[in-house]
CHARMM internal coordinates of N, CA and C (Angstrom, degrees):
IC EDIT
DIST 1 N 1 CA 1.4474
DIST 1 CA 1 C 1.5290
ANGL 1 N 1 CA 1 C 108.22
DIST 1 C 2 N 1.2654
ANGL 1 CA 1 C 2 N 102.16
DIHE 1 N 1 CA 1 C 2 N 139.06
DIST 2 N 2 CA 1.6698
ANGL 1 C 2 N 2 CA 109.37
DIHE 1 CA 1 C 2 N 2 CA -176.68
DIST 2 CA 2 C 1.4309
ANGL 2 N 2 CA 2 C 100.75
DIHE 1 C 2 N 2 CA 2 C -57.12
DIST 2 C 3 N 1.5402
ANGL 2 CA 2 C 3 N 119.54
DIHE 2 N 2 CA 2 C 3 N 177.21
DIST 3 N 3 CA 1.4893
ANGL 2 C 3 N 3 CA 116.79
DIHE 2 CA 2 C 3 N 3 CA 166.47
DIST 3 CA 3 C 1.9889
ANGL 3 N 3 CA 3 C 112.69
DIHE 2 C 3 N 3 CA 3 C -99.06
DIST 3 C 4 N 1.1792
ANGL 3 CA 3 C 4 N 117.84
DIHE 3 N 3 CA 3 C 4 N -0.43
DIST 4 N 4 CA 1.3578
ANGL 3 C 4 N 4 CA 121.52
DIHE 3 CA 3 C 4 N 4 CA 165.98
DIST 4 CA 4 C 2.0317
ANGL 4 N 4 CA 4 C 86.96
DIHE 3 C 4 N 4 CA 4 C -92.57
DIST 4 C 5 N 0.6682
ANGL 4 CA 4 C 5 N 141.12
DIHE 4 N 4 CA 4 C 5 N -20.12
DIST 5 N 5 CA 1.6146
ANGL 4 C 5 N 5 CA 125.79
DIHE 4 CA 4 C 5 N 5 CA -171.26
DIST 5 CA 5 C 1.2258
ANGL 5 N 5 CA 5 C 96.07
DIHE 4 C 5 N 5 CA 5 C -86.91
DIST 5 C 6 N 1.7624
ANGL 5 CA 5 C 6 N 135.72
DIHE 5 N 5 CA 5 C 6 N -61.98
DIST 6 N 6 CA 0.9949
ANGL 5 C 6 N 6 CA 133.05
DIHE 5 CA 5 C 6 N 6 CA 165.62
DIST 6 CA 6 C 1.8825
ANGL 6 N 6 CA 6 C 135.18
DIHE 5 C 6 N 6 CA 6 C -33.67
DIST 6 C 7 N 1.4281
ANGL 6 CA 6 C 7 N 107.21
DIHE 6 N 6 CA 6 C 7 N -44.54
DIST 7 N 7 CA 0.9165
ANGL 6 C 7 N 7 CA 131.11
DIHE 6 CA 6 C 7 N 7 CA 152.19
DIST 7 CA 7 C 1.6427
ANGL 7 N 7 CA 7 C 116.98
DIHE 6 C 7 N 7 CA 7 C -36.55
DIST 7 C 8 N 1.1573
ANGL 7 CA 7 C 8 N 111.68
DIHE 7 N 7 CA 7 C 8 N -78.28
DIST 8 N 8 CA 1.8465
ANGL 7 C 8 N 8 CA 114.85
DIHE 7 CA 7 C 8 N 8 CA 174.91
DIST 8 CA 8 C 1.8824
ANGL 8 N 8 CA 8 C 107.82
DIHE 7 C 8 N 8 CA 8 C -66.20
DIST 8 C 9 N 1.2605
ANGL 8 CA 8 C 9 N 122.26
DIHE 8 N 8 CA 8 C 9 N -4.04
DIST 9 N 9 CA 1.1712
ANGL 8 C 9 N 9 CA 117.48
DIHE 8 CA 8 C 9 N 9 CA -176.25
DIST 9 CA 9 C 1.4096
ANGL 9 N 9 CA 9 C 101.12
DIHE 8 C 9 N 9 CA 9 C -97.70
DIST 9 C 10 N 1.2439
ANGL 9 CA 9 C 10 N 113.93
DIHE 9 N 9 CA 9 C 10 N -43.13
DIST 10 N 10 CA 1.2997
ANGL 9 C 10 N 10 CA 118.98
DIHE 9 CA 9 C 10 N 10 CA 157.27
DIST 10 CA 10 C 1.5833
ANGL 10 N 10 CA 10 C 129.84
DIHE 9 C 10 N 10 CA 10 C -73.68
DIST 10 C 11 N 1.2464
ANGL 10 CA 10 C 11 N 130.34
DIHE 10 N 10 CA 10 C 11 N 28.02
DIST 11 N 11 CA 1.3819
ANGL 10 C 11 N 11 CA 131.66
DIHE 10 CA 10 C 11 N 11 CA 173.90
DIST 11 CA 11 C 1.6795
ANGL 11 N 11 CA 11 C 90.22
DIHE 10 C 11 N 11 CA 11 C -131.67
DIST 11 C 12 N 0.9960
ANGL 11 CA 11 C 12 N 108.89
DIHE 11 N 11 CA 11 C 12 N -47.29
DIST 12 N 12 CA 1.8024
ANGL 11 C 12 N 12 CA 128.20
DIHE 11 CA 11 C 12 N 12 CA 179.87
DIST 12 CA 12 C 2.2290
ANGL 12 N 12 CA 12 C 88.86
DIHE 11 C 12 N 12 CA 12 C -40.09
DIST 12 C 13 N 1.0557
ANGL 12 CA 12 C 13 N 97.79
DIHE 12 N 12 CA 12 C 13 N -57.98
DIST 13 N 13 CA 2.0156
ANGL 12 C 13 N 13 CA 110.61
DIHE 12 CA 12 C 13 N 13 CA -163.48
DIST 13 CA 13 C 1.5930
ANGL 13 N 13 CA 13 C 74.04
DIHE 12 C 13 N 13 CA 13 C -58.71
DIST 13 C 14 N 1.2198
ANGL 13 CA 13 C 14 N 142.16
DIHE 13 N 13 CA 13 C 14 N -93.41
DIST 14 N 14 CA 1.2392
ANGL 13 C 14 N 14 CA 152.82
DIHE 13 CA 13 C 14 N 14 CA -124.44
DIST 14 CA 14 C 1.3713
ANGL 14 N 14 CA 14 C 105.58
DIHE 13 C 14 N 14 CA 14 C -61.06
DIST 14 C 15 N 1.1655
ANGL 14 CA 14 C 15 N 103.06
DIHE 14 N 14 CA 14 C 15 N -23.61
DIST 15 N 15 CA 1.7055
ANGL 14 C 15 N 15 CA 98.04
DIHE 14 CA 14 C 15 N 15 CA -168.83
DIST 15 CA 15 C 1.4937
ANGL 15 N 15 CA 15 C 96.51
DIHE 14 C 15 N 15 CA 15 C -98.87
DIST 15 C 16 N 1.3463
ANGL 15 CA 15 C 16 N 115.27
DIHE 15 N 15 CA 15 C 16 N -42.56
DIST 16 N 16 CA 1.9481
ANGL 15 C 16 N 16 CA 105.71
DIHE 15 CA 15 C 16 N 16 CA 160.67
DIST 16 CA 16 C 1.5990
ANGL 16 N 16 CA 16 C 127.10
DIHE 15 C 16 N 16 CA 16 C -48.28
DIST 16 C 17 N 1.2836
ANGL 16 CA 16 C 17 N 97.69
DIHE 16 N 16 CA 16 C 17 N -24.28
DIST 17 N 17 CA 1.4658
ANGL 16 C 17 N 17 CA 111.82
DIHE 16 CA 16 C 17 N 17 CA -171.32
DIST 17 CA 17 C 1.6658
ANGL 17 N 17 CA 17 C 96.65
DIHE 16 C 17 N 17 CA 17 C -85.99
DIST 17 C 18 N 1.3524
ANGL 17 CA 17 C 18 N 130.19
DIHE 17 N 17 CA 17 C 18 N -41.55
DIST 18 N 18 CA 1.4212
ANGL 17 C 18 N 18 CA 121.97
DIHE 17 CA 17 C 18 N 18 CA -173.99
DIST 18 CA 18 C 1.5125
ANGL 18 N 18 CA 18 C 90.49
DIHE 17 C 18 N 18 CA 18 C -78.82
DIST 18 C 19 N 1.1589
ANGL 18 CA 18 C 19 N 121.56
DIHE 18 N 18 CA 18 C 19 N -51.54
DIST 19 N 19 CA 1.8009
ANGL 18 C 19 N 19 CA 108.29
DIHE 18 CA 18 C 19 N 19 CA -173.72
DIST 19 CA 19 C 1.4604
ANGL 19 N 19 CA 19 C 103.21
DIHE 18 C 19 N 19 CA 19 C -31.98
DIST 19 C 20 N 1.2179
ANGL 19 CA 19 C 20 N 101.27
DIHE 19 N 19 CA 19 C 20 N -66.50
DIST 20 N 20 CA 1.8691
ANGL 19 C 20 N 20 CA 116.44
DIHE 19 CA 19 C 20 N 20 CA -158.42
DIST 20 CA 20 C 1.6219
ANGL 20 N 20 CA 20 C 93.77
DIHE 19 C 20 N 20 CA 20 C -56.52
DIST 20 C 21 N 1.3966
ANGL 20 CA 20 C 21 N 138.89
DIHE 20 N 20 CA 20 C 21 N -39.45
DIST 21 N 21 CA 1.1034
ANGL 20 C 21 N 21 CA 111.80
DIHE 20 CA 20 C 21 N 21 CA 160.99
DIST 21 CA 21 C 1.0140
ANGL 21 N 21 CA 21 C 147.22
DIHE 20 C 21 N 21 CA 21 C -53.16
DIST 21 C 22 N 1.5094
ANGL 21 CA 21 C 22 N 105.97
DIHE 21 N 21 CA 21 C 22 N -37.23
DIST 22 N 22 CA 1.9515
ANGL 21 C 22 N 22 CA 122.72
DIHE 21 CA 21 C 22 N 22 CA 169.42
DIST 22 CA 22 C 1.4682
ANGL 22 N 22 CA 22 C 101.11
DIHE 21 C 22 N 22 CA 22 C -55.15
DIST 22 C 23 N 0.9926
ANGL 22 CA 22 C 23 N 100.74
DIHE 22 N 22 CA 22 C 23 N -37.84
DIST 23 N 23 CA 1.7628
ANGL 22 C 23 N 23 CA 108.81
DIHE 22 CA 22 C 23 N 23 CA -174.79
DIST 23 CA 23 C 1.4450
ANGL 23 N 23 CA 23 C 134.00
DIHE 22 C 23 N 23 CA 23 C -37.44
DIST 23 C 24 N 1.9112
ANGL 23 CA 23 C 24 N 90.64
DIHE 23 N 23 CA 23 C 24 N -50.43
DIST 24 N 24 CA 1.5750
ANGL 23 C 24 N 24 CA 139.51
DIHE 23 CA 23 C 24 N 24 CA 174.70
DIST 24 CA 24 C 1.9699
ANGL 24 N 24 CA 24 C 87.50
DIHE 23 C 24 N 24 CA 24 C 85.92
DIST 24 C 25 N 0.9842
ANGL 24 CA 24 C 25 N 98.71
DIHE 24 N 24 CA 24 C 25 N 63.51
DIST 25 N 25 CA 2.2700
ANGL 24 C 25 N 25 CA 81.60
DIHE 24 CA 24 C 25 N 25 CA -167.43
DIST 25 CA 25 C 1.7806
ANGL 25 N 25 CA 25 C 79.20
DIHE 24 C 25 N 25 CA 25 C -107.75
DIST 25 C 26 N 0.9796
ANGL 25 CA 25 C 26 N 116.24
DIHE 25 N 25 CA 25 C 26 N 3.72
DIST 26 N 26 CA 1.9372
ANGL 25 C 26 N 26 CA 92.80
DIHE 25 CA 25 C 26 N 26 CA 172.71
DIST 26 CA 26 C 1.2238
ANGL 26 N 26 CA 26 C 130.18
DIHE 25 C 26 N 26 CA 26 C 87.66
DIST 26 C 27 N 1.5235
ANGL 26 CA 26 C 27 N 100.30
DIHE 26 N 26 CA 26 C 27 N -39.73
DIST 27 N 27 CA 1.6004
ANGL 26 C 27 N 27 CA 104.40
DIHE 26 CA 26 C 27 N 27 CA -178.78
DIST 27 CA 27 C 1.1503
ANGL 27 N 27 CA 27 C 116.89
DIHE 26 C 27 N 27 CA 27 C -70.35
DIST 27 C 28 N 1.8901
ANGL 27 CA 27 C 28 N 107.33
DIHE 27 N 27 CA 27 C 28 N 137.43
DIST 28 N 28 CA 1.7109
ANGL 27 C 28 N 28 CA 107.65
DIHE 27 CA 27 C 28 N 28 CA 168.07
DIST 28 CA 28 C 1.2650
ANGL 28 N 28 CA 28 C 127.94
DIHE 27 C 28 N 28 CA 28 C -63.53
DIST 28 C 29 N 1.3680
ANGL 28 CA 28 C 29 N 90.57
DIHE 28 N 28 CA 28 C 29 N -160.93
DIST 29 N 29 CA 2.0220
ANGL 28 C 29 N 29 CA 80.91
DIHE 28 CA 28 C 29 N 29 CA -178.74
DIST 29 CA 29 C 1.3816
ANGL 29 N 29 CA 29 C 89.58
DIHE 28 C 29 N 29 CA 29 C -79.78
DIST 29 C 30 N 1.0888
ANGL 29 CA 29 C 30 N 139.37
DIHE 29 N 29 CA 29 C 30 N -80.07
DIST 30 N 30 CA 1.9382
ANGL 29 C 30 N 30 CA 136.14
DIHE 29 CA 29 C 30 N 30 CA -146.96
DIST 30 CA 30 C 1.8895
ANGL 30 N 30 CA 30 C 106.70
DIHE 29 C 30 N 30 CA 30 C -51.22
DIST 30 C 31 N 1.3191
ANGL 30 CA 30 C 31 N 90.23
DIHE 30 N 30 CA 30 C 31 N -32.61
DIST 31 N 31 CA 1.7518
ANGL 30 C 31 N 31 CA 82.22
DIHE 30 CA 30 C 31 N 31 CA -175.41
DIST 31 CA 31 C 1.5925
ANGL 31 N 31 CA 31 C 95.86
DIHE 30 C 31 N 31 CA 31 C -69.63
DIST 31 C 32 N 1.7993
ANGL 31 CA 31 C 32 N 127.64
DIHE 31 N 31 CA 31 C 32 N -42.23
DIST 32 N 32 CA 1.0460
ANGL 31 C 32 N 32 CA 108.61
DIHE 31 CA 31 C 32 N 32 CA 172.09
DIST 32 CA 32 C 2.0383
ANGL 32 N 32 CA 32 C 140.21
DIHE 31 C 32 N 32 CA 32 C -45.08
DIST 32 C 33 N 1.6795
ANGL 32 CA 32 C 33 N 77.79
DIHE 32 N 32 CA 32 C 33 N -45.61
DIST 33 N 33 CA 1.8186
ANGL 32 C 33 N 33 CA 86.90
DIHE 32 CA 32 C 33 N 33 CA 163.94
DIST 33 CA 33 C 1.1987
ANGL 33 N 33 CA 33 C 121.87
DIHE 32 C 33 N 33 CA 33 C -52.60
DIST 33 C 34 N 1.3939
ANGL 33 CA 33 C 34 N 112.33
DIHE 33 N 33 CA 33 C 34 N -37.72
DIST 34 N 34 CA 1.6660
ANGL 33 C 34 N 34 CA 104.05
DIHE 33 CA 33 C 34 N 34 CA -158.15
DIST 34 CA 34 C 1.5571
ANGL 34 N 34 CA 34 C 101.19
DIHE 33 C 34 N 34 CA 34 C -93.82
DIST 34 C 35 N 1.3490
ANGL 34 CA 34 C 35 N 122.26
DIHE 34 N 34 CA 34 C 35 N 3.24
DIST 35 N 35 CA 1.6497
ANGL 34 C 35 N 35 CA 145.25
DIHE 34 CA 34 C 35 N 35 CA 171.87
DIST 35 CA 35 C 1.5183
ANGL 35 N 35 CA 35 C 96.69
DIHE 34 C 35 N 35 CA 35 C -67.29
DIST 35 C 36 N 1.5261
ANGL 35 CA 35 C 36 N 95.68
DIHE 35 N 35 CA 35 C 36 N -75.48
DIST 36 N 36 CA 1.4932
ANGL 35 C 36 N 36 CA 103.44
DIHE 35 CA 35 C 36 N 36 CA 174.18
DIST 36 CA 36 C 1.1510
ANGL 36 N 36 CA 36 C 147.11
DIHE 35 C 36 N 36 CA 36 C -44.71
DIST 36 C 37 N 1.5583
ANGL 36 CA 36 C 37 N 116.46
DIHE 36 N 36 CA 36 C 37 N -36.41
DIST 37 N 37 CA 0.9824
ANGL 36 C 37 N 37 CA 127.78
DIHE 36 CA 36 C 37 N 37 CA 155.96
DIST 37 CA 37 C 1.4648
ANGL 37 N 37 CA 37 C 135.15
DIHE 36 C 37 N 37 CA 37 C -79.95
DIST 37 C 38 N 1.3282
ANGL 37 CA 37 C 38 N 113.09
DIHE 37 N 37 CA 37 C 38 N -8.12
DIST 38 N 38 CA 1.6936
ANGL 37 C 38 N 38 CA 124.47
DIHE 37 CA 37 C 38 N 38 CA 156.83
DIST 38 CA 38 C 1.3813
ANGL 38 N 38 CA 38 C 102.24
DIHE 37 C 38 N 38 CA 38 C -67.24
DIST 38 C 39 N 1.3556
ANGL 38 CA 38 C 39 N 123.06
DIHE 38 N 38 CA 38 C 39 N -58.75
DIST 39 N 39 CA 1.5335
ANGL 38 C 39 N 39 CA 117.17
DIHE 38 CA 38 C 39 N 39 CA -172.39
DIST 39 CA 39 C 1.7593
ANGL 39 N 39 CA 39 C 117.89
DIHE 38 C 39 N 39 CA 39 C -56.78
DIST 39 C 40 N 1.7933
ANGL 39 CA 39 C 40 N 92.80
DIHE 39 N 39 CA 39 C 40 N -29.15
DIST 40 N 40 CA 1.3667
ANGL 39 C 40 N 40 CA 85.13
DIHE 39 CA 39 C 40 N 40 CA 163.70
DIST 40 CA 40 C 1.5082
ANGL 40 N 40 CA 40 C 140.10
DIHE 39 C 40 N 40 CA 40 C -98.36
DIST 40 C 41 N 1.1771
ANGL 40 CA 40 C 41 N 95.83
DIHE 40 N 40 CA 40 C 41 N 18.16
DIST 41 N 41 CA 1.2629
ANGL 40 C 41 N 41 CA 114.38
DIHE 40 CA 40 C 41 N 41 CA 168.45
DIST 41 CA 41 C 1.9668
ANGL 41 N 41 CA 41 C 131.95
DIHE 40 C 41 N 41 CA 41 C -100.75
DIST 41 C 42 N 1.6012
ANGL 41 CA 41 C 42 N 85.87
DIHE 41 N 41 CA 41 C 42 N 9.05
DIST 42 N 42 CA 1.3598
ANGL 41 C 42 N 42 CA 123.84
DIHE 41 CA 41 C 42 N 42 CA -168.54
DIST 42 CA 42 C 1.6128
ANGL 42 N 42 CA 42 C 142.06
DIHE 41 C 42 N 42 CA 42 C 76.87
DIST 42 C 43 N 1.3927
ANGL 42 CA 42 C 43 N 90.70
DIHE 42 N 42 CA 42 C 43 N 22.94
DIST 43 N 43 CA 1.8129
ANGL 42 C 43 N 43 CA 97.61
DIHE 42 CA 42 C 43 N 43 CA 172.93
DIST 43 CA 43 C 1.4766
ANGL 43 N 43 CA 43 C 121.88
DIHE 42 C 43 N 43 CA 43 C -104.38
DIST 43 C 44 N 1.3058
ANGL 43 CA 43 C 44 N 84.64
DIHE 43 N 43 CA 43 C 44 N 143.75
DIST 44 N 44 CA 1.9314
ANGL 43 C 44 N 44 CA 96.75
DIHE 43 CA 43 C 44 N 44 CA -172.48
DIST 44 CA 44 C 1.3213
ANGL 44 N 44 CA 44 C 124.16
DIHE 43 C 44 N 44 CA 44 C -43.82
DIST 44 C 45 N 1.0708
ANGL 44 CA 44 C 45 N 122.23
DIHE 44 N 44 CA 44 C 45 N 115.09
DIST 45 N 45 CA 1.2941
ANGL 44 C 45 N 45 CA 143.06
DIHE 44 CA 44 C 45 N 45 CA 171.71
DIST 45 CA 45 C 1.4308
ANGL 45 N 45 CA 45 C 114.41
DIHE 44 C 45 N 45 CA 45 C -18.97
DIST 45 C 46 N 1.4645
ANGL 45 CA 45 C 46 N 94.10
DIHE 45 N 45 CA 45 C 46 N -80.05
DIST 46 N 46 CA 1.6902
ANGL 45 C 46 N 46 CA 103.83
DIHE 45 CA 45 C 46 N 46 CA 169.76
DIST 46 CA 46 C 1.4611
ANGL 46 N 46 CA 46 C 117.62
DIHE 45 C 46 N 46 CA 46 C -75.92
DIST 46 C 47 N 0.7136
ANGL 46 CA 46 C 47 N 150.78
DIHE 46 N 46 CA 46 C 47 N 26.45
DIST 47 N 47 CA 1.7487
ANGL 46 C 47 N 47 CA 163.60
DIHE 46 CA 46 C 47 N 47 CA 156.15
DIST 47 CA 47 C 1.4886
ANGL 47 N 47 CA 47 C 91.55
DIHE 46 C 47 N 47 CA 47 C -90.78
DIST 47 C 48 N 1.2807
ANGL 47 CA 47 C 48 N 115.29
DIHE 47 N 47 CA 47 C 48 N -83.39
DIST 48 N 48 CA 1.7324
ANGL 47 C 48 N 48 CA 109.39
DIHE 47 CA 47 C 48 N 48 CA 177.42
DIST 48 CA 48 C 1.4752
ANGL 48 N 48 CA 48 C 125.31
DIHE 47 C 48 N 48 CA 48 C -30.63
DIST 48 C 49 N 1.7834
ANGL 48 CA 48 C 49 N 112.27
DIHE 48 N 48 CA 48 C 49 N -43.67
DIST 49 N 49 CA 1.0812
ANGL 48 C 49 N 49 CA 108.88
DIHE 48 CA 48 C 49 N 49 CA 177.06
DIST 49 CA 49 C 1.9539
ANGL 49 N 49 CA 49 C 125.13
DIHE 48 C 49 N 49 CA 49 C -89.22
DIST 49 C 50 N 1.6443
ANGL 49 CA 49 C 50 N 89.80
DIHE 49 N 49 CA 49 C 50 N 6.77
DIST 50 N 50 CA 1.1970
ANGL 49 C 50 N 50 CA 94.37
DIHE 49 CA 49 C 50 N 50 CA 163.23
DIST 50 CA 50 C 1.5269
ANGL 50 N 50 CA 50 C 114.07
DIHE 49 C 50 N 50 CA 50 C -95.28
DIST 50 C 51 N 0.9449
ANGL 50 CA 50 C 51 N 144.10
DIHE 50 N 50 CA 50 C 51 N -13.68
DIST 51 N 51 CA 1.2586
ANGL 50 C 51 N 51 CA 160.14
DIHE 50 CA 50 C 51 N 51 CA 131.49
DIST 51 CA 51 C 0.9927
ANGL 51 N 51 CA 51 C 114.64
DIHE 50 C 51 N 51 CA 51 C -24.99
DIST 51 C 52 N 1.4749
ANGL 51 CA 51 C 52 N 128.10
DIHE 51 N 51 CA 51 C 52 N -89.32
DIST 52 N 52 CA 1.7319
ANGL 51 C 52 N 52 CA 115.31
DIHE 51 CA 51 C 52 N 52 CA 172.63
DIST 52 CA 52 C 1.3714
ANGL 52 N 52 CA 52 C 118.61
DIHE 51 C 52 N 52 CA 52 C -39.28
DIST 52 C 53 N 1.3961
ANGL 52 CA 52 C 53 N 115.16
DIHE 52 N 52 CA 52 C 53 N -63.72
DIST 53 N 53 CA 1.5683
ANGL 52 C 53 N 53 CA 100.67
DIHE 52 CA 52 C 53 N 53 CA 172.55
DIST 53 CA 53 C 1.6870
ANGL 53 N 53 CA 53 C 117.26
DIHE 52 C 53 N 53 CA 53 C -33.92
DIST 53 C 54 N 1.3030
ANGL 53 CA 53 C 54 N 105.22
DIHE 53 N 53 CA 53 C 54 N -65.70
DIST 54 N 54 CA 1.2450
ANGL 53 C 54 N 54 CA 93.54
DIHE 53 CA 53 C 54 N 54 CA -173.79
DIST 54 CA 54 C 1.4807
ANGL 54 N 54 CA 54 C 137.73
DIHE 53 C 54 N 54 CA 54 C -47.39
DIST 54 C 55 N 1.4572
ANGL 54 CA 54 C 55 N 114.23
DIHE 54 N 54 CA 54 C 55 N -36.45
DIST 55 N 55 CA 1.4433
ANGL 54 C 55 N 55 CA 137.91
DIHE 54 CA 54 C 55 N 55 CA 136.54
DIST 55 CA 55 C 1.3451
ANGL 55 N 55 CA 55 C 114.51
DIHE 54 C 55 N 55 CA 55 C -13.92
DIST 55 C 56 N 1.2763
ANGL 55 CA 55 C 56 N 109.60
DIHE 55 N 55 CA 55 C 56 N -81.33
DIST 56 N 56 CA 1.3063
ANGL 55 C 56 N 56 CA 122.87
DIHE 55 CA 55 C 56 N 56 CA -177.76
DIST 56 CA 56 C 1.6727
ANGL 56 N 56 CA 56 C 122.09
DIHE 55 C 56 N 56 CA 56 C -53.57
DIST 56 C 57 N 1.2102
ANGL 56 CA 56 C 57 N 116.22
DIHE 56 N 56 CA 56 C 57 N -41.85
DIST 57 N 57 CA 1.1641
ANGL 56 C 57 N 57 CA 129.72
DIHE 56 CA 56 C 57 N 57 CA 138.58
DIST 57 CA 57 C 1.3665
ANGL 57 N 57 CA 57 C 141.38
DIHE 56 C 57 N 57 CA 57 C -13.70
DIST 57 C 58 N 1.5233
ANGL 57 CA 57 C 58 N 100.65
DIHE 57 N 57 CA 57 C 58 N -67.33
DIST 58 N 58 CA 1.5835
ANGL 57 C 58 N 58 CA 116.82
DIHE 57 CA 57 C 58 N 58 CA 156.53
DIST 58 CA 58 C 1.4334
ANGL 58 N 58 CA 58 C 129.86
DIHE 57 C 58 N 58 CA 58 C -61.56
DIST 58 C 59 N 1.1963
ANGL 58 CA 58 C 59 N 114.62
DIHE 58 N 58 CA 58 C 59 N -42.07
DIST 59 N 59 CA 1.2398
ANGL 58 C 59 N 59 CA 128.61
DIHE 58 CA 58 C 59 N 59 CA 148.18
DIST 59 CA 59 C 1.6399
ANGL 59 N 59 CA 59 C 151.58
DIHE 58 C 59 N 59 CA 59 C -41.04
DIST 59 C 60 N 1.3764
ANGL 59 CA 59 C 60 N 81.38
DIHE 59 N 59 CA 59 C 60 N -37.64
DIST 60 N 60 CA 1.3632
ANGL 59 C 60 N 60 CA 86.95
DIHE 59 CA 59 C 60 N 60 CA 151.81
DIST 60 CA 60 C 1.4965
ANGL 60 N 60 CA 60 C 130.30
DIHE 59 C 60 N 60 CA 60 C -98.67
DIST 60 C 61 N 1.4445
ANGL 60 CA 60 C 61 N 116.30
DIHE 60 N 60 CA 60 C 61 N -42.33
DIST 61 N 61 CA 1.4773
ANGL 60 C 61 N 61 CA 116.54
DIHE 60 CA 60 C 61 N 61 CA 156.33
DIST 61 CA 61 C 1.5752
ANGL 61 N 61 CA 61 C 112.97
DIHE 60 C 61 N 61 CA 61 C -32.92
DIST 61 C 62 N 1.5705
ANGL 61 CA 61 C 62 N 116.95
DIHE 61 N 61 CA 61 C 62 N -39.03
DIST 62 N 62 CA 1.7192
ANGL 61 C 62 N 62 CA 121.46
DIHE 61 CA 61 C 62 N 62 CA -152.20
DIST 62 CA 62 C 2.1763
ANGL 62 N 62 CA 62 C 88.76
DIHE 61 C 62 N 62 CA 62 C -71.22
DIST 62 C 63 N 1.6610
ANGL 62 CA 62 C 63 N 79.19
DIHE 62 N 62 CA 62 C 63 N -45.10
DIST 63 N 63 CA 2.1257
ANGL 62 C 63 N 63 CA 87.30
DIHE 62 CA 62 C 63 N 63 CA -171.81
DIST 63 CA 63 C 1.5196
ANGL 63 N 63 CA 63 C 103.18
DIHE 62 C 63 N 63 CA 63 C -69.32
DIST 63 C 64 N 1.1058
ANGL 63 CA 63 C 64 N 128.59
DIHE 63 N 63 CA 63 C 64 N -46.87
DIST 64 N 64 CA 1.7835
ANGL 63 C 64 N 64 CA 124.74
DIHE 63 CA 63 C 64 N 64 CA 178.53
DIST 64 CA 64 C 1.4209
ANGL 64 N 64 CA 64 C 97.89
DIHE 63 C 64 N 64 CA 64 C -60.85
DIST 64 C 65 N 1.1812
ANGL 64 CA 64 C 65 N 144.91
DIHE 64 N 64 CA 64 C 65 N -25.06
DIST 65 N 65 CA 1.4604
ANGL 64 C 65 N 65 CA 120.04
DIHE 64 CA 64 C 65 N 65 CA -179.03
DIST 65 CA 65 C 1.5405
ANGL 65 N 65 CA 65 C 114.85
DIHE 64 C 65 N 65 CA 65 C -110.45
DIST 65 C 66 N 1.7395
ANGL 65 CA 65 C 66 N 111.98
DIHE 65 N 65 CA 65 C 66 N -19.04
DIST 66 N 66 CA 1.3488
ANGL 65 C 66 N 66 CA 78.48
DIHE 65 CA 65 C 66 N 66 CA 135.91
DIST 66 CA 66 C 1.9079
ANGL 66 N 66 CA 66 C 154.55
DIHE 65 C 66 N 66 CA 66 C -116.24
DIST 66 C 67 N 1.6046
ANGL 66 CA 66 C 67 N 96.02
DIHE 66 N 66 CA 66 C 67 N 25.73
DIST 67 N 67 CA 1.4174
ANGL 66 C 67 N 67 CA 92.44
DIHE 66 CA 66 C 67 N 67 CA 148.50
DIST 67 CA 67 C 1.3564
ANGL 67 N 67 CA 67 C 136.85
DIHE 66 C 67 N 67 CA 67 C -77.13
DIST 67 C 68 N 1.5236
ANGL 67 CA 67 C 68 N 111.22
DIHE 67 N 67 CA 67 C 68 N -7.30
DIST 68 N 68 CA 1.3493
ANGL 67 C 68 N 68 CA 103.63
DIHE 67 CA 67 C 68 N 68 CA 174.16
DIST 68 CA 68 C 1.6659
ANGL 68 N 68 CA 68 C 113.09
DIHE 67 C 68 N 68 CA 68 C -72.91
DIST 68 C 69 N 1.4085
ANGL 68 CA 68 C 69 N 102.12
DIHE 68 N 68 CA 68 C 69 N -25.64
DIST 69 N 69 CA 1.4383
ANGL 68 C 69 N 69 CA 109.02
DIHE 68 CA 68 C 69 N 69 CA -153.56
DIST 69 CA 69 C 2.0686
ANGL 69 N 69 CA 69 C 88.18
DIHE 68 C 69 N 69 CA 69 C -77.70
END
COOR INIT
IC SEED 1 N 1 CA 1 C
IC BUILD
């Protein structure tokens, strides 16, 4: 990658990355990249973001059951 391509690819992340903060959506920066770059690799947007939820989801059920234990 050129260094002006890199450059806008990297200002391009940052400004997704401050959105997603305004957002409060959680994700770091790399989980954001690798978001981004699935979609640009042509997968559905909302499929992905049904995915993290769902993830997230599990995850927390997985930690509430085992702090009870």
């Amino acid at each position: 990658m050129d260094p002006e391509a890199a450059k806008t690819a990297r200002e391009s992340l940052d400004l997704a990355f401050h959105m997603s903060n305004i957002l409060d959506t959680g994700l770091d920066r790399h989980t954001l990249s690798v978001l981004i770059a699935l979609c640009d690799m042509g997968l559905n947007p909302e499929a992905l973001a049904a995915v993290v939820k769902e993830l997230r989801r599990e995850a927390s059920s997985s930690s509430l059951t085992n702090n009870a234990s």
